[in-house]
C-alpha positions in Angstrom: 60.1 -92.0 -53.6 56.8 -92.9 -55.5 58.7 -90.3 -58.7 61.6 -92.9 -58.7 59.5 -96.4 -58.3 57.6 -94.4 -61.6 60.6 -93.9 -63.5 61.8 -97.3 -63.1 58.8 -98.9 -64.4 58.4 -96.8 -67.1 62.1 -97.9 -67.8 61.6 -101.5 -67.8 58.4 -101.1 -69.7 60.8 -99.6 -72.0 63.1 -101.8 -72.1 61.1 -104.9 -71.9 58.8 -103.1 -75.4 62.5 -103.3 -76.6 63.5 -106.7 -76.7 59.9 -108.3 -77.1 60.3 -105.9 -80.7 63.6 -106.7 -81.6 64.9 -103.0 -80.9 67.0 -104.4 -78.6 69.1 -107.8 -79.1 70.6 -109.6 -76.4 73.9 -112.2 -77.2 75.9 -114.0 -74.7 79.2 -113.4 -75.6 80.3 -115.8 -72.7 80.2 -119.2 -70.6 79.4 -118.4 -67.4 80.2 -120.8 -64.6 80.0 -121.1 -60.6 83.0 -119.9 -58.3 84.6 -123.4 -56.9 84.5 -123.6 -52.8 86.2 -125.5 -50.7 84.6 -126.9 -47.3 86.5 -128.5 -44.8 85.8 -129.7 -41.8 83.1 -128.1 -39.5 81.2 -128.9 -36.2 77.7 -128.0 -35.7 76.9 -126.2 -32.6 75.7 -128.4 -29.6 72.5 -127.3 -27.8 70.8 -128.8 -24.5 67.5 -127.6 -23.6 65.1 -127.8 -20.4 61.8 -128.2 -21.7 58.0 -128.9 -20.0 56.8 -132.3 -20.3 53.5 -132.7 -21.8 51.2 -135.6 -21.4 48.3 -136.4 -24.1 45.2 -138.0 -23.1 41.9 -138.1 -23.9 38.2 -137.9 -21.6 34.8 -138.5 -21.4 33.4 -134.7 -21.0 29.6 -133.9 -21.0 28.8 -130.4 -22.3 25.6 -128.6 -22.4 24.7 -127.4 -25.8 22.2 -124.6 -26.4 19.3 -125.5 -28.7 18.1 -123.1 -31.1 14.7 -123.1 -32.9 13.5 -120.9 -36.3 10.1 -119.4 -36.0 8.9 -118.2 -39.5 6.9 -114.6 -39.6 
């Protein structure tokens, strides 16, 4: 597997070397366009879902913080 990804890198370095020189030259010969689609009428699926019902609030909360002191040696 790691042999293949090699030689396919070492082909587009090749092949990149190649155009960036002017070994190889590239022409579009033709117009490309889009495929034309069609679309007619759909539904989109219908869902109904149970869910939890969450309440947001806020409180007054006292919390003991530890205190930390430095001593230098």
């Amino acid at each position: 597997m790691r042999f293949i990804g090699g030689l396919l890198l070492i082909a587009l370095i090749v092949i990149g070397a190649g155009i960036a020189t002017g070994f190889i030259d590239l022409q579009k010969t033709q117009e490309g366009r889009l495929p034309e689609v069609s679309v007619k009428q759909g539904a989109l699926p219908k869902y109904e879902a149970s869910v939890a019902k969450v309440e947001v609030g806020s409180r007054n909360e006292t919390v003991e913080v530890p205190t930390v002191d430095v001593k230098k040696p």
